[in-house]
N, C-alpha and C positions, 0 to 999 in steps of 0.2 A: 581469392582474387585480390589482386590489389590496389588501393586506394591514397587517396591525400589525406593526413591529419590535420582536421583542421584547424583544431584547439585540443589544450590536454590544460588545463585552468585548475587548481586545485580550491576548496571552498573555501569559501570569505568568511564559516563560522568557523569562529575558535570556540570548540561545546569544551566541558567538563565534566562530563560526565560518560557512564557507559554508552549509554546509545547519542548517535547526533544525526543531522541529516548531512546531506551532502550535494555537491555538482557532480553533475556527469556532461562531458562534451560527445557529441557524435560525428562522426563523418560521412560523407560518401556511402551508400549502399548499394548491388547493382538487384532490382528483381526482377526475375522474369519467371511464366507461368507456367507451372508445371503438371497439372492434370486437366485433362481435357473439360471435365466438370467445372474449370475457370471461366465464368462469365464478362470479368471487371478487364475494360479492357483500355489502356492509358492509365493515367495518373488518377487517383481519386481525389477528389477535390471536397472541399466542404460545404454542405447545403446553409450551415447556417452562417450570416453576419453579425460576429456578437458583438453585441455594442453594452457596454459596462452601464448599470443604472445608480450603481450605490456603490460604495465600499465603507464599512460600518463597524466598530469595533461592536462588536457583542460579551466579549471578555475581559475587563481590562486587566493589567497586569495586578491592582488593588483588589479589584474581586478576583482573581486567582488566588493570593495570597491568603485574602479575609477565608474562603472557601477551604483551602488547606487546613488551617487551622479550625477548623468545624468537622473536617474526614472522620467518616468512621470507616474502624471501630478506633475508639480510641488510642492514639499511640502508634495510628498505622502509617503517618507520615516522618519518612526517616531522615537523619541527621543533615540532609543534604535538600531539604524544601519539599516540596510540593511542585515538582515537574513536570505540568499539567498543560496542554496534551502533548507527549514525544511522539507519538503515534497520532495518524492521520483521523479525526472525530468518526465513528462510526454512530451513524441517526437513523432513529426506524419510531414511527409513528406510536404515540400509549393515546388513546384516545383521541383528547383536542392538544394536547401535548405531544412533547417529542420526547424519547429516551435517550440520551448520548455516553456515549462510550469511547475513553481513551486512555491511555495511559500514562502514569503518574511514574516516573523514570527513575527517582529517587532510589536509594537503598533502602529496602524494609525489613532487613533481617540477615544476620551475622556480615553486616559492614566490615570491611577490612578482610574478609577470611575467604578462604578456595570455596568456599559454598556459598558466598555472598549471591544474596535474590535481590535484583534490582525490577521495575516494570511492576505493571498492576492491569486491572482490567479494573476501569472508577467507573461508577455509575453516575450520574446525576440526569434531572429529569425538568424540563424549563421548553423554554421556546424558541423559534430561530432568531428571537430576538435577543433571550438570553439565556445559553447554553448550563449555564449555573444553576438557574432557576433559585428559588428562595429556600429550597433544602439543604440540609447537609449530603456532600457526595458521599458515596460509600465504593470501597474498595475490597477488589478480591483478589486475593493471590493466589496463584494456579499452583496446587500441593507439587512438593516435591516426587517426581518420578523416576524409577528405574533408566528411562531415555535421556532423563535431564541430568541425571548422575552422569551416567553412561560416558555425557559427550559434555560434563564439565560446563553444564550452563550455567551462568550468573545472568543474565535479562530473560525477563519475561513477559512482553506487554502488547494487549491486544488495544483494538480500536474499533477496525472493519466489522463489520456489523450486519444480516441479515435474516430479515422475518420470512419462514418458511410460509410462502402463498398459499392460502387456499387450495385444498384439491391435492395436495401431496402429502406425504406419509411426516407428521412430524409438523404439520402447519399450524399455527404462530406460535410455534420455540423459536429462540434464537439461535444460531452461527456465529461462531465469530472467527476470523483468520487472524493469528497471537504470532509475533516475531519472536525467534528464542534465539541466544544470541552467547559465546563463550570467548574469554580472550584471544586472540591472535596470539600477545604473547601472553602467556600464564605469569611470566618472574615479573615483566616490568607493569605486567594489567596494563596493555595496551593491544589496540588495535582489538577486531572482532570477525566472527566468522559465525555464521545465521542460520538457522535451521527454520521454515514456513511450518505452522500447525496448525490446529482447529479443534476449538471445544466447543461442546452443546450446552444450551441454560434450558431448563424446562421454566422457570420461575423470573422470568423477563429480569437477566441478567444479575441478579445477585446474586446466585452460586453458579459457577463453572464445573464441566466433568473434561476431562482432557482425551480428547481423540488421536491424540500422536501428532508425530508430523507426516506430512502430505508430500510436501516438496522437498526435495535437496540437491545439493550441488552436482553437476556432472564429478567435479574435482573434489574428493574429499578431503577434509582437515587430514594435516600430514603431522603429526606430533614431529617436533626436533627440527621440522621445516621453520625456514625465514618467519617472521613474522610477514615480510610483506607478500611473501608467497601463499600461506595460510588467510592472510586477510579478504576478505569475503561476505559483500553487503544483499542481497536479496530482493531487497524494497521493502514498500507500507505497502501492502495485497490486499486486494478484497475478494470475495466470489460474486461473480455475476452470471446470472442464468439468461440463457439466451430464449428470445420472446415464446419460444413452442413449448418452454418449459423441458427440453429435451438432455441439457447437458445444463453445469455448473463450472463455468471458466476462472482460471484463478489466470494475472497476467506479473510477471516477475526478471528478475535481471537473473540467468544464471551464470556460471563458472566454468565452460566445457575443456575440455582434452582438447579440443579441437574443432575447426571451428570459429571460433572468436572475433572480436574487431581486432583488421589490420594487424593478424598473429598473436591478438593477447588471449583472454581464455574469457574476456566477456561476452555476453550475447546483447544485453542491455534489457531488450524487450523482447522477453520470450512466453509462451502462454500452454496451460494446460489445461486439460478438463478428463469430467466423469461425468458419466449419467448419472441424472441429477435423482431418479424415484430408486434407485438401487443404491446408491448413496442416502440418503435419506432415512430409507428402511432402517439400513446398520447404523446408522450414528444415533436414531432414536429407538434402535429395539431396547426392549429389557435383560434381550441376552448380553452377556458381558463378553460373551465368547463368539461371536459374530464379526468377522473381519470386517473392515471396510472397504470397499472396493477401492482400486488403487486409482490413481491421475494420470494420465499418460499425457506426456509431454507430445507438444507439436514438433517433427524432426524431418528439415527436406521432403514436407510432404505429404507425412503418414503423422498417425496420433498413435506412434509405435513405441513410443519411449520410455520408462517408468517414472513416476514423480519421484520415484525414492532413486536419488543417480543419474538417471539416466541422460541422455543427449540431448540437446532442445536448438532450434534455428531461430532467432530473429525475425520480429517481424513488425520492426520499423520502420517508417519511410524512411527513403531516402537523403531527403532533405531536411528532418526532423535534429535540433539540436531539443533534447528534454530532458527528464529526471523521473524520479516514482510516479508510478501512478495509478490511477484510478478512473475504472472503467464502469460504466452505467450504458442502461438501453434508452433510449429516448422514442415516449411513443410520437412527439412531435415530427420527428426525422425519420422515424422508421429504422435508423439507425443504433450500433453502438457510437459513444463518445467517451474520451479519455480525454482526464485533467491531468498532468504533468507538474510537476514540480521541481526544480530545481539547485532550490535556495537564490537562484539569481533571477527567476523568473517562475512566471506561472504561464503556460501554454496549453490549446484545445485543441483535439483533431478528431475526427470520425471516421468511421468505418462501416460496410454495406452488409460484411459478415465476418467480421472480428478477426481480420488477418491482411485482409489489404485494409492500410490507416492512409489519411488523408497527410501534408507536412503539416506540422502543428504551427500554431500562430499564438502568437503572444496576447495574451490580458493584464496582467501584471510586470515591471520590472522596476524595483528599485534601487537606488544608487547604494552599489557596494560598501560604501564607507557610511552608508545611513543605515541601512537593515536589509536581512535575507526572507525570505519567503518560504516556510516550510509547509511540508502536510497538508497539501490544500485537498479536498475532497468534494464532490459535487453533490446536490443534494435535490431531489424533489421537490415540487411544493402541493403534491396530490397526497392520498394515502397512501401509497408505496415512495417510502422518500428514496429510495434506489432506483426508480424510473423518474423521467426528467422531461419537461414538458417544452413549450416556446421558452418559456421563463422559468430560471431554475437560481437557484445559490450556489457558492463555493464558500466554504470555511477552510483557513486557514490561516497556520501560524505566524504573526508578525515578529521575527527576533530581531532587534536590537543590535546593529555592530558592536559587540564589545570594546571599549576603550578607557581612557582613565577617567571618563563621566560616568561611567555605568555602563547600563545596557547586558545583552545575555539574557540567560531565563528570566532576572529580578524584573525585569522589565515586557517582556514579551505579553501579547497580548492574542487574545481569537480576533480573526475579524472574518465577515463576512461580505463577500461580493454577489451583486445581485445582479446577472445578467440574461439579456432577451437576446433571440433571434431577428435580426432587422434583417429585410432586403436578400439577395445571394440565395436564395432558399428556390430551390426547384421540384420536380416532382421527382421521389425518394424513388430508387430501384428498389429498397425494400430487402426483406430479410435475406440473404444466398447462404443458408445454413453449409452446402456443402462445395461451396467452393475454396480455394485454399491457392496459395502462392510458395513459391521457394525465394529465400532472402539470403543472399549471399553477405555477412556482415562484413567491414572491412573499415571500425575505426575503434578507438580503445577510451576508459574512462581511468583519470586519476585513482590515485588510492584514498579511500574515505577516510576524515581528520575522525579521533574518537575519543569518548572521554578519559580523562585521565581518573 
């Protein structure tokens, strides 16, 4: 179908490095419902009014830096700083503490060379107050793999982060969904094209086992193709289980044949899942030899599509202008809720069953030629810091507009926003596990700036 574009804006960050974030602009989408099992009926709207309480650095760009230089194991921050977090913070409860998890973007090993491993998966362990905490981080680097060869990886860095709940096969190990990432162009190390994975920690995240990748592109790398034809950004994913404990949703931007915003080959906001106790089983048996059950992507409809490939629909609002993001259940709302990120902005919307979303609304915007806003992620403040209450947090990245005073990674900082539900809050229709919409897409996003 066709549509107005209403911006195509390319990002405000100049990064330097392999991985950066980005803008996406969206346009116009038309939905209409397609299986009769559709309850949601108009527009969805948001129950809650968030009204912002705090915005608080937790990280400043000095303790980033001091922190780097304390990493273990020794020697494991590379020639390029301590790029702390390129990936959106993954947080999951250790007691009265918090564990956080992101990644350190730097080069760690054969710098300069067609094998160069950029990305980490850092550990540190502090509080919401301070993500650092008073330890030294520690970093893992996910071993080289036959898949990572395969497809010419250079990044590797996780963040997303989840503790297996009670009552599941594999409960309290952690999850984590890791971006892998290869040049667009290999001669000039420019531009990237993404693969989504997932490793298991048994030992609350200081060693990783690599479970493959899960998700991929409708469109595969085309060796010998453009560079901007092969370029190709994914998102910062997490998994989130939906409240019956039934399925594990991963939500992500794919690449399709067809399809696309407005004839391009993006979808923006497209989503998959697996059963969640059949998944589970295989990623924690001790058999080596135990497949994992696959993802099947959401397509016009059906959850008929493979995560490896296959076709995925859209299933953004309409009037949603957003970027990555990041998806939690809120037992307050009864609701799923998604944080958005931009770089140009931070935005919230909801959903009644993770496919009709509400338009997202602004919490953050800062002036372009001041700073972008990256990897924001929302955060708990119960035991399950993935479930979200009246009052919840958002971490994320403050960067710096680069110019001839500074700014860029030297300067970026964590900060954290604290916001409640005021007012606008009605009684929640609650969870509609199997209702579903069809999203006809029809606007397209820039090409994402990458590091040099």
């Amino acid at each position: 179908m066709g549509g107005t574009l209403l911006s195509s804006e390319k990002s405000t960050v100049n990064t330097d490095r392999v991985r950066s974030a980005r803008r996406w602009a969206m346009a116009a989408l038309t939905v209409s419902t397609l299986l009769p099992t559709a309850s949601l009926a108009g527009t969805v709207r948001n129950l809650c009014g968030t009204h912002i309480l705090a915005d608080t650095i937790v990280a400043s760009h000095v303790q980033r830096l001091n922190s780097g230089r304390q990493a273990l194991p020794p020697g494991i921050v590379g020639p390029t700083g301590f790029d702390w977090s390129d990936t959106p913070l993954g947080v999951v409860r250790d007691g009265r503490q918090y564990l956080f998890f992101g990644s350190d973007g730097s080069c760690h090993a054969n710098c300069g060379a067609p094998n160069e491993r950029d990305g980490s998966f850092t550990r540190t362990q502090g509080s919401l107050d301070a993500p650092l905490g008073d330890g030294q981080p520690f970093e893992a680097i996910l071993p080289q793999s036959a898949e990572f060869a395969d497809n010419a990886v250079v990044y590797v860095g996780g963040g997303p982060v989840t503790r297996v709940p009670a009552g599941h096969p594999g409960a309290g190990n952690l999850l984590m969904v890791y971006t892998a990432a290869r040049y667009a162009d290999p001669r000039r190390r420019t531009g990237n094209y993404e693969f989504i994975g997932l490793a298991r920690s048994l030992d609350d995240g200081f060693t990783w086992t690599d479970l493959g990748f899960v998700i991929t592109a409708n469109v595969p790398f085309k060796p010998g193709a453009s560079p901007k034809y092969d370029n190709y950004d994914g998102g910062e994913d997490n998994l989130v289980a939906d409240p019956s404990g039934t399925y594990y949703y991963i939500y992500f931007c794919d690449k399709v044949a067809k399809g696309g915003f407005d004839h391009t080959h993006a979808t923006f906001f497209s989503v998959a899942r697996v059963p969640m106790d059949a998944f589970l089983d295989a990623a924690f048996s001790l058999d080596p030899f135990i497949a994992l059950p696959p993802f099947q992507k959401f397509y016009r409809g059906a959850w008929d599509q493979p995560g490896l490939g296959g076709l995925s629909t859209s299933v953004l609002n309409p009037d949603s202008t957003a970027g990555d993001s990041q998806v939690v259940w809120s037992d307050y709302l009864q609701r799923f809720v998604v944080i958005f990120d931009s770089t140009a902005e931070i935005t919230y919307a909801e959903s009644p069953d993770g496919l009709n979303w509400s338009r997202a609304t602004r919490l953050v915007q800062p002036a372009p030629a001041v700073a972008s806003v990256l990897y924001a992620v929302p955060v708990g403040l119960g035991q399950a810091a993935n479930v979200i209450g009246r009052q919840f947090s958002i971490f994320y990245t403050y960067y710096p507009t680069p110019g001839p005073r500074g700014g860029g990674w030297e300067t970026a900082s964590i900060r954290r926003l604290d916001v409640e539900c005021r007012g606008g809050v009605t009684a929640s229709a609650g969870w509609r596990g199997r209702s579903a919409a069809r999203v006809a897409p029809t606007a397209s996003r820039p090409p994402k700036p990458v590091r040099a």
